[in-house]
C-alpha positions in Angstrom: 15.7 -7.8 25.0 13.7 -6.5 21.8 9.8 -4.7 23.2 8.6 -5.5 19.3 8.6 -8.2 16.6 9.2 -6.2 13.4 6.8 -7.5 10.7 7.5 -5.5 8.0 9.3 -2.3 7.0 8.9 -1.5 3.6 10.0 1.4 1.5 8.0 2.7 -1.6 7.4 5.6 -4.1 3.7 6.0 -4.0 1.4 8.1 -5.5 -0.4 10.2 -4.0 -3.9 12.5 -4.6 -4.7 15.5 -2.8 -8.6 16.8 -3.7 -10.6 19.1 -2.2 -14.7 19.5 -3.2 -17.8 20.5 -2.6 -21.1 19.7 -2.6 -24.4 21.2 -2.6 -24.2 21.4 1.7 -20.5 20.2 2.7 -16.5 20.8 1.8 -14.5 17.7 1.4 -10.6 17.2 1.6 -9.1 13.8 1.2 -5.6 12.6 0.8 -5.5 9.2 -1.6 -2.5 6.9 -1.5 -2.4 4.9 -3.8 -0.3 1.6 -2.6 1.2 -1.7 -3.3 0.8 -2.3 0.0 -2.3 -3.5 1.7 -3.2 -5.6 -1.4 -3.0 -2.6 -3.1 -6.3 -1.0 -1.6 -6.0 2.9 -1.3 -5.1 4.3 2.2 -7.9 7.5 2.0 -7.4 10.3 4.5 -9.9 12.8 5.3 -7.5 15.7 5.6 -10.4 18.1 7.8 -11.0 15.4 10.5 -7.8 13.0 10.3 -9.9 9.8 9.5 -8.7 7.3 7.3 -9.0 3.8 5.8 -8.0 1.4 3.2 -11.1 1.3 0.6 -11.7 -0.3 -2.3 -14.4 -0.4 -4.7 -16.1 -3.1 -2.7 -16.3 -1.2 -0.2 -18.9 1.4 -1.3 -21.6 -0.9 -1.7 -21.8 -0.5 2.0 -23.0 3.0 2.6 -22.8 2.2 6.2 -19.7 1.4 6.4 -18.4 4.5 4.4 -20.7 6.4 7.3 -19.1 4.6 10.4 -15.6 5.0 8.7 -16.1 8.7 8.2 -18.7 9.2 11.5 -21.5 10.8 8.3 -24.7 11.0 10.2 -26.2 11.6 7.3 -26.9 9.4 4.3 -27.0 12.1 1.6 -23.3 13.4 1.9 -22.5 9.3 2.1 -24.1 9.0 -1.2 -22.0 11.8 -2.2 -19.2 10.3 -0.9 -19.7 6.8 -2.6 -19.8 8.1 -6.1 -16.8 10.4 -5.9 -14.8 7.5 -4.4 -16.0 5.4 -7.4 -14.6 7.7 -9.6 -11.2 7.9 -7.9 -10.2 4.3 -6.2 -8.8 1.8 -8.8 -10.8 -1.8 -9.4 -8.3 -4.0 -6.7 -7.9 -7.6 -7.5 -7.3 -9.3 -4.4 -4.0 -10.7 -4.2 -1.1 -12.0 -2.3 0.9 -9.5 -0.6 2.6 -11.6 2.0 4.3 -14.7 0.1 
């Protein structure tokens, strides 16, 4: 008897972004890659704390989502946050991954 219904297993050169900064109070490490997958949204990993999530540009107008996802207490390094991620995540049309 099979334990698990495979739904996908997909294999895939990505890109990938390593980048480290610093602002005028905290030090920032992420891991970006960049995807076909997930409707292409970015899978963004905080490399200090293991956190991640697929974000798009949507995403940040939401600063407390981007504090929840990340567990920021405090809205200045959000804000910080916010515009290096509009910077670095590509505009994602929404489209059909699973047809």
């Amino acid at each position: 008897m099979e334990l698990f219904q495979k739904l996908y297993d997909e294999h895939e050169n990505v890109r990938v972004r390593f980048v480290g900064f610093t602002t005028d109070h905290n030090r920032y490490d992420f891991g970006i890659v960049y995807t076909n997958m997930f409707f292409g949204k970015p899978l963004v990993v905080c490399m200090q704390t293991g956190r991640s999530s697929l974000l798009e540009t949507k995403d940040l107008e939401d600063i407390d989502y981007i504090k929840t996802v990340f567990r920021i207490p405090d809205v200045k390094q959000a804000e910080d946050l916010i515009e290096f991620f509009k910077d670095s995540l590509p505009a994602v049309p929404f489209g059909t991954q699973y047809e």
